[in-house]
C-alpha positions, 0 to 999 in steps of 0.5 A: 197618354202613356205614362214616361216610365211606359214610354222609356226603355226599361233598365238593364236586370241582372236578377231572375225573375218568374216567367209568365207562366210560372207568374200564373201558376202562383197566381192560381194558388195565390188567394190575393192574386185570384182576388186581384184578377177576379177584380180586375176582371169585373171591376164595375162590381167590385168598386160599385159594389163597394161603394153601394155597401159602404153606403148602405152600411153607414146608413143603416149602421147610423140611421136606422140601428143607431150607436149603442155605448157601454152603460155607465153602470155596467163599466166598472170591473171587479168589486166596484162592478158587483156594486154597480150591479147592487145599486143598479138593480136598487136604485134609479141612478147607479150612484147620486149625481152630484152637483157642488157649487162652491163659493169661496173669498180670500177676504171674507168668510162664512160668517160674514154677511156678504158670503152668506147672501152670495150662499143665499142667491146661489141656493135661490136659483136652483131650488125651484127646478124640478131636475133637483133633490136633495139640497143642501145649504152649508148652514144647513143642520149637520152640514158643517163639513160643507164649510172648508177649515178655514172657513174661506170656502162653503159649497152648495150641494144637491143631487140630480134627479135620474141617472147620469144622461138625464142628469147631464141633460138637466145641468146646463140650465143649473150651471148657467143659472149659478154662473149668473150669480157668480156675475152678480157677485164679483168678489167671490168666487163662484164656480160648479162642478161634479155633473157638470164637470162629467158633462164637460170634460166628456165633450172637452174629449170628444171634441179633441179626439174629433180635431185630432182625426180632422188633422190626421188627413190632410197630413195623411193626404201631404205625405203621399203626394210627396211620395205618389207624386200624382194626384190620381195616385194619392187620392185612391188610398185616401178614398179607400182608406176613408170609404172604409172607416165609414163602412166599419163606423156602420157596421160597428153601430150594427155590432154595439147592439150586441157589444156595446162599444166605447163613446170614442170607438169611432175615433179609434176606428179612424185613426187604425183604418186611415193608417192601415188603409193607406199603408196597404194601398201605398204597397200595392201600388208602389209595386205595381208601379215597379213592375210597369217601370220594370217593363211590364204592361199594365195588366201584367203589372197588375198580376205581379202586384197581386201575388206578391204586395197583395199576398203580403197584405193578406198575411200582414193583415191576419197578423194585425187581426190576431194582434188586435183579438188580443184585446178580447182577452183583456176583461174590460168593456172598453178594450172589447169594444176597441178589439171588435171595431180595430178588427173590423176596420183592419178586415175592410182595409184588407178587403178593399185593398185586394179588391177594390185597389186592383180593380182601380188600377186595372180600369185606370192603367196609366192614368194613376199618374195623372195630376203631376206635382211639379218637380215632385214626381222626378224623385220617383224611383220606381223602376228600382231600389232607394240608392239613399237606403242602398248606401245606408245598407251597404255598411250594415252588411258589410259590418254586420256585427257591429251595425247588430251591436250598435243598434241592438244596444241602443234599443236596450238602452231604449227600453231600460226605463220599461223595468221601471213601468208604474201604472196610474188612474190620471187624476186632475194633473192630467187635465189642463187647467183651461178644461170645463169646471178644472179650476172649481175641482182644483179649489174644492181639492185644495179647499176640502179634499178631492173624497167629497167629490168623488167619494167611495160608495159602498152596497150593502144587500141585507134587511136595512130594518134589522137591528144588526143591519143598523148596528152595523152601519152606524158602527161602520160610519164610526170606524170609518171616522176613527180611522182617518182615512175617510171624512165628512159627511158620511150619508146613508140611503135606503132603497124602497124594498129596503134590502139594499143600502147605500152608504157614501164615503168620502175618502182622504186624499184626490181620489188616485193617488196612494194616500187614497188607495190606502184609504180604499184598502183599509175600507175594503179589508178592515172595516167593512169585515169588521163591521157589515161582514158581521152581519148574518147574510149579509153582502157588501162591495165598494165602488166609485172612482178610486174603487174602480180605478183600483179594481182596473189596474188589478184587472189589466196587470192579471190580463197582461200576460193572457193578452201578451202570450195570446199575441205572441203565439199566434203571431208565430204561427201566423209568420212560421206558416207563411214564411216556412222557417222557425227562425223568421218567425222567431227573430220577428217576434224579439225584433217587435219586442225590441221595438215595443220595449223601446217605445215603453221605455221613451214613453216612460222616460218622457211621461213617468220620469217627467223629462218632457215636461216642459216640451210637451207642455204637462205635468207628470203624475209619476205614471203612465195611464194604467190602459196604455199598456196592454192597448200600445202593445197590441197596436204596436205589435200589429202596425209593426208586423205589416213592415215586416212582412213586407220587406221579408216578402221581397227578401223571399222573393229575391231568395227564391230567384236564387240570389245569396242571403246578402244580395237577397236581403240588399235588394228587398230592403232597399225595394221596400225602405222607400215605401216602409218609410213613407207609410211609417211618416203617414202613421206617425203624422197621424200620431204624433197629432195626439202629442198636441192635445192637452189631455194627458192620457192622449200624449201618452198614447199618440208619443208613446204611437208615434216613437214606437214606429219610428224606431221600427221603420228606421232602427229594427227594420234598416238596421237590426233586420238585415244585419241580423239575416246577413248573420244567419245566412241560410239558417234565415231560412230553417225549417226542422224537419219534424215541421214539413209537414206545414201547409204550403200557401204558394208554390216555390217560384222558378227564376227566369228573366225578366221579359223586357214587355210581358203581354197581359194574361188573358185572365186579368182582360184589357187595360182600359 
């Protein structure tokens, strides 16, 4: 059965559009619509073919290569990675793996009996396993500093035998072995942490990262069935979109052998391919839908959707491509990894869209819109613009100035806060208190210091028998003392060749906030020179949390810059060839930097300044993740490109029909804001799921996601872009004449009418 948009007369058009063959001439020049007739020519290969490679993909990628993650020991970044690289060739383990078990009272102390024997049981139960070294009782000989001040606290510690995965391996008998004292002796306290809570937490992560993409698809899949109206429809983008998240997750398993990649790298890649893969999908067709409704049969539907929502595609696409490469230029493994997997899956999202889709809607032809849902699909306006975004338009060219005005000052006023952007290492205020060992770690804090937990580690390369060697360290452990930043126990480990030592420094403070990185500062910078630095020959570097937290922040705000200004370029130059005018080019790039300042600036009113505490349920640590910003610029800058590139698509298209600026303009913003604005409610769905999950780092990301297109679907792109190309006029359309020389990607389109019942080309063959 023929669809009722084939079946109806088509509507009156008093714009031009390209004939037949002016359509096949652009065709033939036009990369995305060879592919799409290519496709839709030989459709069993193209969607066969990719689903056998998509298969074969994640079957190998994950059964036969496997997932390779960054070592834990070649993470850090700075001095705290010349120490990894020290200790890593020296010692069996980059760092001791600790376990504290801490007992505590309100009413008793150290001394009395009770704790004691509960102190006794604790130290029974774990010192028989063979995962174990190093044991250390709190009445042990100088391990006084085992005990809390006021002595209503004591812990156990040991080390774990291996480095950090046979650690985690070994903590689960340990930790239910301490958990059973605990239930023996009510009346204390009796809770673990340092392994174990690197165990826990790592899963805790993964877990919610793992619920955050289940939840992202049934929004995904509610949000185009209110915009598709089909089930048919609806259930193409989403099975592409998903086809190629499992190809990219095996192709990135592939790549992780030669860039090792981030344990959450496949979270990452669902999230960036489900909204990418929709949002490509949900262009095409939605204009191949136009076309059809617009009088076109099917076939010639498909060719107009080809050239002109598959050429956009294209361009968007290698926009998103050059954005995301940004990240190569960060310095750190983990935003490397991030760089190759969000290019990868933007890459198959771009591929299947200008294959597989076409090949789809070609065997398909009216059957997409099988699977009505009731009452929805009468909304549908396929045949032409939103009348919604038509009335929201119309005072915005009609009141240019002051719609750029308003809007302009409203982003500014938005983005004020960003001057203000401060970076932190999220220390325990960014972990729920519900979080594997959180409330042990609070109590050891509140108790000892955070530096017993997480202390700073310094490797010392020199000959540890020489008398100089000695004197040195003995001299650092004094100093170190002296000075009040560090405390108790200083310890001292040798490796086997003895050229290498290993000196474990607990600091004052929690371990990132500032009091701990002056304690850092003063080590690094005054005593270490003072001391080791004396010492003929000898190398020295400090690591640990607070070492790598501190080397981290160096690294990203040095890179900012690079990444930005590599973004920047390229992205004009990408905008400047397709759309041949120095003025798009430039007036997209201040508009997505409006839209990326505005997004910074929520993000740091909401999370630095504290004012959505109470609404989205954390407590501020008066900073933003120190990651954040490189990564949301770089995201942002690409998702927000496709938007632009779509909407000046058509404005180009109604340009080169010879339509004034203003008519040009109307017409491409009110074709397009239907189906920016459903892609943008897919992507912030998606986002916004992250703003439920209680870690911190995750609100800041998902909020600060969800915001930034909001505000560009809504106030850059129905607002400050056509008021700002209703200002300009012709001059939207510039080139210098000293730029001619650029390549042209399609040749200008002559305006004709637009036929009532254009017959398929014979290139795209019959509809089925």
């Amino acid at each position: 059965m023929k669809s009722r948009v084939i079946q109806d007369e088509p509507p009156p058009n008093r714009h031009k559009m390209p004939d037949l063959a002016s359509a096949q001439m652009q065709r033939a020049m036009n990369i995305a619509g060879r592919m799409g007739a290519w496709s839709a020519r030989h459709w069993k290969i193209a969607v066969f073919g990719w689903l056998g490679c998509v298969i074969v993909l994640f079957a190998f990628g994950n059964m036969v290569v496997g997932f390779k993650q960054i070592d834990i020991n070649d993470a850090g970044v700075g001095q705290s990675h010349k120490a990894d690289q020290i200790l890593k060739k020296a010692f069996p383990e980059r760092a001791p793996q600790t376990e504290f078990t801490l007992v505590q009272s309100t009413s008793r102390t150290a001394d009395d009996p009770a704790f004691r024997s509960t102190v006794a049981a604790v130290i029974d139960s774990v010192k028989s396993s063979p995962a174990i070294k190093k044991l250390d009782s709190p009445y042990g000989p100088k391990r006084a500093s085992l005990i809390s001040e006021d002595r209503h606290a004591a812990m156990v510690q040991w080390e774990m035998r291996g480095d950090a995965d046979r650690a985690q391996d070994n903590i689960d008998a340990l930790s239910a072995a301490t958990d059973k004292v605990g239930k023996q002796h009510p009346a204390f306290f009796v809770g673990h942490a340092g392994v174990s809570s690197d165990k826990g937490l790592e899963k805790m992560f993964g877990d919610q990262l793992k619920l955050a993409g289940e939840r992202s698809i049934p929004i995904t899949i509610g949000v185009l069935l209110l915009v598709l109206g089909t089930l048919v429809a609806v259930g193409i983008p989403v099975l592409l979109a998903l086809s190629g998240v499992l190809g990219t997750i095996g192709l990135v398993a592939v790549t992780s052998h030669v860039v090792p990649a981030d344990s959450n790298v496949n979270a990452v890649i669902l999230l960036i391919g489900l909204a990418v893969g929709v949002d490509y999908s949900l262009f095409y067709i939605k204009r191949w839908r136009e076309e059809r409704a617009a009088g076109r049969e099917a076939s010639a539907a498909l060719a107009a959707a080809a050239a002109t929502s598959g050429r956009s595609v294209l361009i968007s696409g290698f926009t998103v491509l050059t954005a995301m490469a940004g990240l190569f230029f960060a310095g750190d493994k983990t935003y490397l990894s991030f760089g190759i997997a969000t290019m990868i899956v933007v890459g198959v999202a771009m591929l299947g869209s200008l294959t597989v889709l076409p090949a789809l809607l070609s065997k398909l032809g009216p059957r997409v819109d099988k699977g009505r849902i009731p009452f929805v699909h009468r909304f549908r306006n396929d045949a032409g613009g939103s009348r919604l975004w038509k009335a929201i338009l119309r005072p915005t060219l009609r009141h240019p100035v002051a719609a750029a005005a308003l809007a302009g000052g409203l982003l500014i006023v938005l983005a004020l806060p960003a001057f203000h952007l401060h970076t932190a290492q999220s220390g325990l205020e960014a972990l729920p208190s519900s979080a594997p060992t959180v409330p042990t770690i609070q109590r050891i804090e509140a108790a000892f210091s955070n530096g017993v937990a997480a202390p700073a580690i310094v490797a010392i390369e020199a000959n540890t028998d020489s008398p100089a060697t000695k004197q040195a360290i003995t001299e650092l452990k004094s100093r170190a003392l002296s000075s009040g930043q560090a405390l108790r126990p200083i310890e001292v480990d040798t490796n086997a060749s003895h050229d290498v030592a290993r000196v474990t420094i607990p600091l004052v403070g929690n371990g990132v906030d500032d009091v701990s990185n002056a304690a850092l500062k003063t080590l690094r910078d005054d005593i270490l020179p003072a001391t080791v630095g004396r010492v003929p020959d000898a190398t020295f570097a400090v690591t640990g949390n607070t070492a790598q937290s501190v080397d981290q922040n160096a690294l990203l705000k040095s890179k900012a810059p690079i990444v930005f200004g590599f973004v920047l370029i390229f992205a004009f130059g990408l905008l400047l060839v397709s759309f041949r005018s120095i003025v798009i080019a430039l007036k997209a790039i201040i508009l997505n930097l409006l839209s990326v300042a505005a997004a910074y600036g929520v993000l740091i009113a909401i999370f630095q300044y504290g004012w959505g505490e109470s609404l989205f349920d954390f407590t501020s640590n008066g900073g933003i993740a120190y990651w954040l910003p490189i990564f949301l610029f770089v995201i942002l800058f690409g998702l927000s490109m496709d938007y632009h590139v779509f909407i000046l698509t058509r404005v180009r298209e109604a340009r080169d029909r010879g339509l004034s600026t203003g008519e040009a303009v109307e017409e491409g913003i009110s074709a397009t804001a239907g189906v920016v604005t459903s892609a943008a409610l897919v992507m912030v769905g998606v986002f916004a799921v992250f703003a439920l999950m209680p870690i911190l780092d995750m609100k800041e990301m998902g909020i600060g996601l969800a915001a930034a297109v909001l505000i560009d679907a809504t106030i850059i792109r129905a607002v400050l872009l056509p008021a700002s190309m209703k200002l300009l006029g012709d001059w939207n359309w510039y080139l210098p004449t000293w730029l001619e020389w650029l390549p042209r990607l399609e040749p200008p389109v002559e305006g004709t009418e637009r036929p009532e019942r254009a017959e398929a080309p014979a290139a795209l063959g019959p509809i089925s």
